[in-house]
MIMARTI-239523 format. One record per residue: y, z, x of N, C-alpha, C, O in turn. Coordinates in steps of 0.2 Angstrom, whole numbers, plus 5000, padded with zeros to 4 digits. Example, Ala and Ser with C-alpha at 12.3 -4.5 7.8 and 13.67 -1.06 7.14 Angstrom:
BEGIN
497250395066497850395062498450395066498350425071
498950355064499550365068500050395064500650405067
END
This chain:
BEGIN
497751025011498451025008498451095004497851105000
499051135003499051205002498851184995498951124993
498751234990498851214981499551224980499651224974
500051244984500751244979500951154982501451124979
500751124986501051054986500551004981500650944981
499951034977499650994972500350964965500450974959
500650934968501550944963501050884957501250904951
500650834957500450764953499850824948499650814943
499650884952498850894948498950954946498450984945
499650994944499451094943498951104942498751134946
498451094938497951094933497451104937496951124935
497551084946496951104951496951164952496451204952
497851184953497851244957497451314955497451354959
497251324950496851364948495951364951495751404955
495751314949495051294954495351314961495451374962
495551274965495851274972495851354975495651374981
496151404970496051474970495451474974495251484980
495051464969494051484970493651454973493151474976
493851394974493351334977493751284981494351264980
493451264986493651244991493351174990492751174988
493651114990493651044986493350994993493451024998
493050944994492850924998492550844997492250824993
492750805001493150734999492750695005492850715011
492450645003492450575009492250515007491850505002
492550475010492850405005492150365010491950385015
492050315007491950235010492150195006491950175001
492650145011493050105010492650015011492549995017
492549995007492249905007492849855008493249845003
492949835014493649795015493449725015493149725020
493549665012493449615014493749585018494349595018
493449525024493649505029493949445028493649405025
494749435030494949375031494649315034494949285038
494249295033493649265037493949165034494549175032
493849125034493749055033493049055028493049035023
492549085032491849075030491549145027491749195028
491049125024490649185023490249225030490349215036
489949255028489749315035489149295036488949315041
488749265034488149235039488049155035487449135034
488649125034488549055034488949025033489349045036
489148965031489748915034490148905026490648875026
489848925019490048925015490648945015490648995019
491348925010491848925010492048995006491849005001
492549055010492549105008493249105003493749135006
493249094998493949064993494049124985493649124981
494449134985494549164978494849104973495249064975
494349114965494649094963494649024959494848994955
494049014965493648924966493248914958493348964954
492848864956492748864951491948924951491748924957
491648954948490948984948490348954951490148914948
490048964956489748944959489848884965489348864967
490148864966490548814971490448814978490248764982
490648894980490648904986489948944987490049004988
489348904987488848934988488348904993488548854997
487748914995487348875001486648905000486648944995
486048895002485448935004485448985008484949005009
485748995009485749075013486149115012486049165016
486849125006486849145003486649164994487049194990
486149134992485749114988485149144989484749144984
484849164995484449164998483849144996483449174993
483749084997483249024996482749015001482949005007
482149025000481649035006481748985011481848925009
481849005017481748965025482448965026482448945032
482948975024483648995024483849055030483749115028
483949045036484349085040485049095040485449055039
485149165043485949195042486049185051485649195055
486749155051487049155057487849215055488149225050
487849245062488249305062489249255062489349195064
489449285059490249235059490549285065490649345065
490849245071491149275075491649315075491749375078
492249275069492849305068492649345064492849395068
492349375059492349435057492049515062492249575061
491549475067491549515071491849555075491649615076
492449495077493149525081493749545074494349575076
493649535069494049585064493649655065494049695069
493149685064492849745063493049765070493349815070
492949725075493449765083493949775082494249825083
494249735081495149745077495249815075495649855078
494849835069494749895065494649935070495149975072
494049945072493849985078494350035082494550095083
494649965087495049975091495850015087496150065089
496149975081496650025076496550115074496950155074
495950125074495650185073495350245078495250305077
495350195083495250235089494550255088494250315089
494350195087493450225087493150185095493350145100
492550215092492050195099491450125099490850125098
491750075101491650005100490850005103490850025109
490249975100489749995103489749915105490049865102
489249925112489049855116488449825115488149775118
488249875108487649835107487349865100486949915101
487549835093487149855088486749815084486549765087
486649835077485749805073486149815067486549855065
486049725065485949715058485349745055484849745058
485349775048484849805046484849765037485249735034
484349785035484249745026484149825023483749865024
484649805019484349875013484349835006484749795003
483749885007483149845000483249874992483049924989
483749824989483849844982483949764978484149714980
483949774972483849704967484349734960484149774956
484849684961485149684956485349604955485149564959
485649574949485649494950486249464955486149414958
486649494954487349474961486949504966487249524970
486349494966485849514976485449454976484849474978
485549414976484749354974484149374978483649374976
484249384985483849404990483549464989483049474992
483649494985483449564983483649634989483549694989
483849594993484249634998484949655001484749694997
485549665005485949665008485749675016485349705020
486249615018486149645027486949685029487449675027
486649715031487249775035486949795041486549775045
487249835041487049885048486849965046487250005041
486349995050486050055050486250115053486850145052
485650135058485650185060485850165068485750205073
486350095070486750055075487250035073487249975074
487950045070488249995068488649985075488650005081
489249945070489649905079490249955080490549955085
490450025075490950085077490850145074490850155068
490750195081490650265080491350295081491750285085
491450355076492050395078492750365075492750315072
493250405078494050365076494450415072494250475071
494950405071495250425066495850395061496150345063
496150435056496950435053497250495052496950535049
497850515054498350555056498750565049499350545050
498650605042499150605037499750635039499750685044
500350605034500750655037500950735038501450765040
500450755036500350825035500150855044500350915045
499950815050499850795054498950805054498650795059
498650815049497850825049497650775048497750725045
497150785053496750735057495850715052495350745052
495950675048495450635044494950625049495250605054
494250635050493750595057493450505053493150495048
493550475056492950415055492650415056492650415062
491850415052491250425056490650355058490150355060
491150305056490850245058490950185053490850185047
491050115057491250065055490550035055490050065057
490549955048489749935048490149885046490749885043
489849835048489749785048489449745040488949775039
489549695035488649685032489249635025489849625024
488749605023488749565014488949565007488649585002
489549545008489449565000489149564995488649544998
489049554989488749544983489149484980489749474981
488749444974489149394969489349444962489349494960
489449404961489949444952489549434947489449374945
489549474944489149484935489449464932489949504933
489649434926489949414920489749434915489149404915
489849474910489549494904490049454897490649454898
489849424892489849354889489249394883488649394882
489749424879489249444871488849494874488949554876
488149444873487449504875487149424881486649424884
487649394882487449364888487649374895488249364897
487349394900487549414908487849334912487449284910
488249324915488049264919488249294926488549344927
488049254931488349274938488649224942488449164943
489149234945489549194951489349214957489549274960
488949164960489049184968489549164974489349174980
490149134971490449124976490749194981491149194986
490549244978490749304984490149324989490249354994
489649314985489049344987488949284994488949224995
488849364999488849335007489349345009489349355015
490149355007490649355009490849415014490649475011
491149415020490949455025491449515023491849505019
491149585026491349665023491549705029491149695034
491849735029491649815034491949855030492449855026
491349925031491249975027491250045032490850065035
492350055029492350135034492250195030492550215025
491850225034491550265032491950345034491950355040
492250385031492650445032492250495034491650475034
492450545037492150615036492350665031492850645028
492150715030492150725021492750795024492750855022
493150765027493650805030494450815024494850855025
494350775017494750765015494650825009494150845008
495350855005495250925002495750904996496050954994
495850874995496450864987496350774985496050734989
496550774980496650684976497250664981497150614985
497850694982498350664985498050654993498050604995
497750704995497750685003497250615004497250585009
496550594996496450534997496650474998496350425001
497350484993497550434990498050414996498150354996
498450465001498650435006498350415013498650395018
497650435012497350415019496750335015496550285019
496850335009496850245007497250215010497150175014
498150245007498650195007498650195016499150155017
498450205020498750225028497850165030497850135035
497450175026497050145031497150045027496949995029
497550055020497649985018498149975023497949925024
498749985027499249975030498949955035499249905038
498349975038498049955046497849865043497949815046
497549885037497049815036497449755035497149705036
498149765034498349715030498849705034498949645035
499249765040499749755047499249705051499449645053
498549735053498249695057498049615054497949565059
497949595048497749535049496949545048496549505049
496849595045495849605044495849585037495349565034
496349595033496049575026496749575022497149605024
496749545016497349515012497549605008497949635006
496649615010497049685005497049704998497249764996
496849664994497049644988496649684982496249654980
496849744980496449814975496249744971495649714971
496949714968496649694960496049644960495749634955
495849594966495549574966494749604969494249574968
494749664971494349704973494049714980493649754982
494849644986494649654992494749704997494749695003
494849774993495049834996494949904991495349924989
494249924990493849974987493450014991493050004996
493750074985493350124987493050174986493350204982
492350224988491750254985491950314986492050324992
492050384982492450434985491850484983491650504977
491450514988491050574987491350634987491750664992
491150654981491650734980491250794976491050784971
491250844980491050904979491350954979491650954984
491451014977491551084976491151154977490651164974
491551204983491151244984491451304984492051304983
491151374984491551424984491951444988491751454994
492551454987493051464994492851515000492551575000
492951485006492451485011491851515014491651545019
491451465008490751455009490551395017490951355019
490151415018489851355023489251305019489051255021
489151325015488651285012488951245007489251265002
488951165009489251115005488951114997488351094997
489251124993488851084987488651034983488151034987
488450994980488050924979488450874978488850874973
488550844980489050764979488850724974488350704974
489550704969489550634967490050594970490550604973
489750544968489950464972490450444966490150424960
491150424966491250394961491450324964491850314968
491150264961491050204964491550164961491750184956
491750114966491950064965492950064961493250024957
493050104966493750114964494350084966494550114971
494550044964495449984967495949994966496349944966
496150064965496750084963496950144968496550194968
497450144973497850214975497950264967497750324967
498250234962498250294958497650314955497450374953
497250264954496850294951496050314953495550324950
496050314961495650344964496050424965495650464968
496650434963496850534963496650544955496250594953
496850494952496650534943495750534943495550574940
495350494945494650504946494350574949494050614946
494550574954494650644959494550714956494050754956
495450704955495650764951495250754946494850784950
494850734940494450714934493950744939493950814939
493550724943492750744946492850814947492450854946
493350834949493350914952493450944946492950984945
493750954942493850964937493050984930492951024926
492750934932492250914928491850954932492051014930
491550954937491151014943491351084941490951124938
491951094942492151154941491651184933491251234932
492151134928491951174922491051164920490751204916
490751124924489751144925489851214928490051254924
489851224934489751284937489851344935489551394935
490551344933490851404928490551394923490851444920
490251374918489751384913489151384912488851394907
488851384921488151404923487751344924487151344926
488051294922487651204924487551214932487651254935
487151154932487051124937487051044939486751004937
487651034947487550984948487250924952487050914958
487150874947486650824950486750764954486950714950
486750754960486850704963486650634960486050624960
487250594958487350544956487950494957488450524959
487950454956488250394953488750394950488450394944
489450404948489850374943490150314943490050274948
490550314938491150254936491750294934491650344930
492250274935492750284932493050244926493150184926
493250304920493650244915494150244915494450294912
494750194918495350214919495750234911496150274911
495350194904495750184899495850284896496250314894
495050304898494950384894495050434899494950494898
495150414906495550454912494750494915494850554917
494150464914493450504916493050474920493050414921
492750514923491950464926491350494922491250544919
491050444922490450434919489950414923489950374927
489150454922488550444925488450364923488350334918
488450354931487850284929487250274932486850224930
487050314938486250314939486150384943486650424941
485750404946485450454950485750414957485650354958
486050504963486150444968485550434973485150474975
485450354976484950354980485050374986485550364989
484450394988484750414998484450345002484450284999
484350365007484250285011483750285013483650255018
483250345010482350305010482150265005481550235005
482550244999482650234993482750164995482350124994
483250144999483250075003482750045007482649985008
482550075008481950065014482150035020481749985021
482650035024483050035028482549995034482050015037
482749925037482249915043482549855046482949825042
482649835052483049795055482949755052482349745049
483449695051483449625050483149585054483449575059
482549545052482149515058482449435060482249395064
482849425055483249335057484049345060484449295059
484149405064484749405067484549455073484049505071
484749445078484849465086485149505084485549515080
484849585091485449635091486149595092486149545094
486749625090487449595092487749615098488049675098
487749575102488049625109488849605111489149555112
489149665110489849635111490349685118490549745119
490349635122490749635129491149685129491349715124
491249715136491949755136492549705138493149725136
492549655140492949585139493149565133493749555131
492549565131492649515123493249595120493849575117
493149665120493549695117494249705119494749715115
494249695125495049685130495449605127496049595125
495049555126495249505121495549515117496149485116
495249565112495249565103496049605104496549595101
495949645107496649715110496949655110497149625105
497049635116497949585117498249535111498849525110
497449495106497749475101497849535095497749515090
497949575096498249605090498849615087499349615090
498849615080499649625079499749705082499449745085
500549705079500849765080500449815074500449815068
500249855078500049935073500749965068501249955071
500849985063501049975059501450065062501950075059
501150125068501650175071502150155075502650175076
501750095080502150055084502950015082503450025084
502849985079503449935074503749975072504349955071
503450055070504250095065504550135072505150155072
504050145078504450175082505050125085505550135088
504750065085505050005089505749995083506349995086
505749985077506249985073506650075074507250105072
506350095076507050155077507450155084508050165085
506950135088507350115094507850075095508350085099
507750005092507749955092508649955089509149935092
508549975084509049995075509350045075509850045072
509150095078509450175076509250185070509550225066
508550145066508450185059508050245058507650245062
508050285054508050365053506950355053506650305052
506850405054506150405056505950375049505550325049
506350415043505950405037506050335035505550305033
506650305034506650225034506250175037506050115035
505950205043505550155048504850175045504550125048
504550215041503950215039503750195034503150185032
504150185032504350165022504050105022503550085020
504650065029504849985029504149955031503949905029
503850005036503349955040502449995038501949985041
502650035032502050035029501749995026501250005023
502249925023502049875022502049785026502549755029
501649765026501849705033502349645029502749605030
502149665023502749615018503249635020503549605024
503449705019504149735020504249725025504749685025
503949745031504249755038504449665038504949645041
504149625037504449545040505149525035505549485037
504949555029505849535025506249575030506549545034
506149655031506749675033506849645039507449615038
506649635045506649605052506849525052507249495057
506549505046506849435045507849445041508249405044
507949475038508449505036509049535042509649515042
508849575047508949575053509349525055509949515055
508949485057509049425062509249385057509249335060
509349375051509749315049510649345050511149305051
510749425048511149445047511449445055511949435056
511049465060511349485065512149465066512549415064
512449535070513249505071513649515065514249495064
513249525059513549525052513649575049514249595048
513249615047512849675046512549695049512249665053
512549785049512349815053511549835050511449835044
510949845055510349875056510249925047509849925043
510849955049510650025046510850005039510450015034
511249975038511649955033511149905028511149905022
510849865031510249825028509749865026509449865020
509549905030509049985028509250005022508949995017
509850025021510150065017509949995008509850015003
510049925010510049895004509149905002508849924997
508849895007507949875005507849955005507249955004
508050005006507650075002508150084996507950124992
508550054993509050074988508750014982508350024978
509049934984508849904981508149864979507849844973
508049854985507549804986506849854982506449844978
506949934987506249954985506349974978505749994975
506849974973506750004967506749934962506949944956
506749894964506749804963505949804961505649804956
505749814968505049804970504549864966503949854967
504849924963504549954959504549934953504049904952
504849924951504949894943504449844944504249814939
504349804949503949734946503249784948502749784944
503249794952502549814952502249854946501649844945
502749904942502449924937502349874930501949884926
502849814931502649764926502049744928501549754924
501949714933501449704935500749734934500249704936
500749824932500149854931500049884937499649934937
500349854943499849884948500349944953500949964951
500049974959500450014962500849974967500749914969
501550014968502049974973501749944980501949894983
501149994982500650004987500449934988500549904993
500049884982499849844980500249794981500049744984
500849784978501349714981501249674985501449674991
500849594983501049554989501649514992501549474996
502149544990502449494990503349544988503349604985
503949514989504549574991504849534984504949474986
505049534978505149504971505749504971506149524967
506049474978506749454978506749424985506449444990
507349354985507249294988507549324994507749384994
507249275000507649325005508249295007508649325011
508349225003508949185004509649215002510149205005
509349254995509949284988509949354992510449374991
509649384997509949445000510349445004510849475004
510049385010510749375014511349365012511849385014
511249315007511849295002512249345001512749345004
512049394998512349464993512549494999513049524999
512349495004512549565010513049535014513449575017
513049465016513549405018514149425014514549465017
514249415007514649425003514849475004515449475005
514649525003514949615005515049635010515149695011
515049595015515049595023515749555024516149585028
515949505022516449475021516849515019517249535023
516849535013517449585010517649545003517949574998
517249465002517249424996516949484990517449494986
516649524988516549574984516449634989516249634995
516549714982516449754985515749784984515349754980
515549834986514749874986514749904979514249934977
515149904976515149924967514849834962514349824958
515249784966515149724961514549714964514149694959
514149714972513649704974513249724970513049694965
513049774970512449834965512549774956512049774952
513149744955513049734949512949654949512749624944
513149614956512649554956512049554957511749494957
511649624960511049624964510749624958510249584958
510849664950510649674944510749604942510249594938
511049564942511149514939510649454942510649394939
510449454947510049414952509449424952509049374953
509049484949508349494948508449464940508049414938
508949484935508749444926508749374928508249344926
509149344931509449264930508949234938508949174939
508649254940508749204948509149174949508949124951
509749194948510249154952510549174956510549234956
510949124962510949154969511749184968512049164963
511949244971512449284970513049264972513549304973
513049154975513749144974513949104969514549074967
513249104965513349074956513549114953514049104949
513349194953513649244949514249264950514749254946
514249274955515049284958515549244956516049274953
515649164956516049124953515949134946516349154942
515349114945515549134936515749184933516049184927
515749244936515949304935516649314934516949334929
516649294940517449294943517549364947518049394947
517149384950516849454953517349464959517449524961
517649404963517749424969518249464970518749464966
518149504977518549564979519349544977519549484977
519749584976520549574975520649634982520449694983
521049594987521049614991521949634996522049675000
522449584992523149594992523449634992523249664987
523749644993524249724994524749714988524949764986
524849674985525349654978524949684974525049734971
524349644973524049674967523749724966523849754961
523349754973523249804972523749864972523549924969
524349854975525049904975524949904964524749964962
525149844960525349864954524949894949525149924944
523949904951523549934949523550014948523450054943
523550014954523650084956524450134956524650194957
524950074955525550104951525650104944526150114942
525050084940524850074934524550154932524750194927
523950154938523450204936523950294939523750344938
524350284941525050334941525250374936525150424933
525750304936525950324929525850344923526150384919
525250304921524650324916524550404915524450434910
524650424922524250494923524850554922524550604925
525150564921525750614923525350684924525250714930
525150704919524850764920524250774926524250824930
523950734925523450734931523850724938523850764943
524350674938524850674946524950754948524750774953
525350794942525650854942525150914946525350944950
524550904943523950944946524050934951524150974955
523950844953523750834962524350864967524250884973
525050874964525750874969525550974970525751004975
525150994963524951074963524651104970524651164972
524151054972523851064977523051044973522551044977
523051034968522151004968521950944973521750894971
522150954976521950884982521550834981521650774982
520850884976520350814974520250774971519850734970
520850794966521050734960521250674962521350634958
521350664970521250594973521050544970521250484969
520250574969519750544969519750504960519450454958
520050554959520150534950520550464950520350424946
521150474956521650404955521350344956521550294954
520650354963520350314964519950264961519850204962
519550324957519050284951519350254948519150204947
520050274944520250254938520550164942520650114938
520650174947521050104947520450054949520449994948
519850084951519250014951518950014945518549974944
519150054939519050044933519449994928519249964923
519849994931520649954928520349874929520449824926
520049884934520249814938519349804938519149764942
518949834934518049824934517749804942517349764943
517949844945517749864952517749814958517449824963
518149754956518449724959518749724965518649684970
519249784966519749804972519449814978518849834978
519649804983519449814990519449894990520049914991
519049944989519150004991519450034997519650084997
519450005002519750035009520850035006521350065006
520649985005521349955003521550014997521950064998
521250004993521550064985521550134989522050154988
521150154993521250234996521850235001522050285003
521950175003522550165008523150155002523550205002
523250134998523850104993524050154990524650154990
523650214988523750284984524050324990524650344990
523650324993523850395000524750345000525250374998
524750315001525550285002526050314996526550344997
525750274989526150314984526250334983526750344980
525650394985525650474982526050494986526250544983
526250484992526550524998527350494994527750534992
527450444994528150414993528450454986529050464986
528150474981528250494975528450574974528850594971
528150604979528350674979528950684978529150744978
END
């Protein structure tokens, strides 16, 4: 990304001059699964603290882990979305570390075998991010901090993961922050995982380093850990590059480590030295079999796939005639893309394609921003479309009719998000509906006439566009009630007759 489109960061573009910024993400995606990833315990958000637990994710001696199939074929899911290289035979491996959310004192993952090599994502820049490999592996349980007392929940610990790993192909906070939003769009189109930042089942570890403008020698990476925010994996970023730069330009030096992010004071912060992967001690898992998976079993996993989320926006342009940019909006989300298409077909023969487009990038998605910003979180993060899909058809039915016009609509659609009421309670109570008669509307706009003397004398001068003067004033008269085809049809007659 050039430095004059940093538009969110100026404050780079000076670095960016000097140093050339260098970025690669690994993504912990938790898996839609029923069960945990190597036992039958219930994989549930939410349950009471410890509930959803077993000996084998407890790791309790004589305790074996069995492989969960379905997660399996989730990580082929991913694979095959990515265009990566589906291996027919890889190795669970244990890497060796102890914290209290690890009881085992271990994680099982995969190593120097996992189940996907290669892939990529396509920004809209048209640059090509590389995937350097999907893995398979365990999550951890949760820490609780209580005073000066620790407690832990294991109902996550064991819950099954895949961890995509980038190529450090990435060069600004923004171009991160949209090859997150593009790789959450796959996870959450296909059905691999609910997706959920706030709950932390789509995080991410962003290694970033800075080097002199075109050097070949990379310079020392920090890892900043454990990040659930599209925004505020750019404000960490921007912050790390920032913080590198001002070492080096003052003669520091940097040390490969660990951070955290504060979102409150907008910094990361050292939290350990980073380790490499002698530090784990790295060695097959000796209570799981290689995993072998079929070129069958992958031709399988393909046919049950949902639709790819480039697929569905070309199919919606075809389909619809909607504009390239509306079909990518709609269907970078699978909430979105099923209102809109649901919306579709309820309205069919009613409303047109484009017209429904026109209400959900106008109304709905600036509906859908405000709740997400109440909400704390980004628009990206949305589960859910914060308006009925009953009360839309309703409102587009209505203004499809000709019962109100696209003035009163925009003012029951405001009134439909305060009250939740359906917008044929507003309407009546209102008294909103279209006035559509030719009497009535003839006396309005022989009102807004005469009213006007001076302004008429303009329009007979030849200001022609004072038309449009005649027009607003009579949906003013009348609080935007009137059938507008009709008012612009009613004027053009009077005004011609009056000359």
């Amino acid at each position: 990304m050039s430095i004059n489109n940093l538009l969110n960061y100026p404050q780079l573009s000076e670095i960016m001059k000097k140093y050339d910024v260098v970025i690669g993400i690994e993504v912990h995606c938790q898996l839609a699964t029923n069960s945990k990833m190597f036992s039958c315990s219930k994989n549930a958000y939410g349950d009471a603290p410890n509930s959803n637990i077993d000996p084998t994710c407890l790791g309790l001696p004589g305790a074996l882990p069995t492989i969960n199939e379905e997660a399996v074929n989730l990580a082929i899911r991913m694979g095959i979305a990515l265009k990566s290289e589906i291996q027919t035979l890889s190795v669970f491996a244990r890497k060796n570390y102890f914290y209290p959310d690890l009881p085992k004192g271990y994680q099982i993952t995969q190593y120097d075998r996992p189940i996907c090599f290669g892939g990529e994502i396509i920004l809209s820049s048209g640059k090509k991010i590389g995937i350097e490999r999907i893995q398979i592996e365990e999550d951890a349980g949760k820490n609780i901090h209580v005073g000066t007392c620790s407690l832990v929940d294991y109902n996550r610990s064991g819950v099954g993961l895949i961890e995509i790993v980038s190529a450090p192909d990435l060069s600004s906070p923004e171009e991160a922050s949209e090859y997150l939003k593009k790789l959450h769009s796959y996870v959450v189109n296909l059905d691999i995982s609910d997706g959920d930042l706030e709950r932390g089942n789509f995080r991410a570890d962003a290694n970033v380093s800075i080097k002199p403008k075109g050097s070949t020698i990379l310079g020392r990476r920090c890892e900043i850990k454990n990040v659930n925010s599209f925004k505020y994996i750019e404000k960490a970023i921007a912050y790390e590059i920032e913080r590198q730069y001002d070492v080096i330009e003052s003669g520091g030096e940097i040390y490969m480590e660990t951070r955290g992010y504060d979102s409150d004071k907008n910094i990361t912060v050292s939290q350990r030295s980073k380790e490499s992967a002698k530090d784990y001690r790295y060695f097959p898992e000796p209570d799981l079999p290689p995993l072998v998976v079929t070129k069958e079993r992958i031709e399988k996993v393909k046919a049950s796939m949902p639709e790819l989320p480039e697929s569905k926006a070309a199919r919606l342009i075809s389909n619809y005639s909607l504009p390239e940019y509306d079909a990518k909006v709609i269907t970078a989300s699978r909430i979105n893309s099923a209102y809109f298409e649901k919306l579709v077909k309820l309205l069919e023969g009613k409303v047109e394609p484009k017209a429904i487009s026109n209400f959900f990038m106008t109304d709905i998605m600036r509906a859908s921003k405000v709740y997400s910003e109440n909400k704390g979180i980004s628009l990206d993060e949305l589960t859910e479309v914060p308006v009925s899909l009953e009360h839309s058809v309703s409102l587009l039915n209505l203004q499809a009719s000709g019962t109100i016009s696209g003035r009163i609509a925009k003012e029951v659609f405001e009134e439909m998000l305060l009250t939740h009421k359906s917008p044929d309670e507003i309407v009546k109570s209102k008294n909103l509906v279209q006035i559509s008669d030719d009497t009535s509307i003839a006396k309005i706009c022989e009102q807004v006439i005469n009213e006007n003397p001076a302004v008429l004398a303009d329009y007979y001068s030849g200001k022609e566009k004072l038309f449009g003067f005649f027009v607003g004033q009579a949906m003013k008269l009348s609080g935007g009630k009137l059938n507008p085809a009709k008012v612009n049809e009613m004027l053009k007659k009077l005004l011609e007759a009056k000359k």
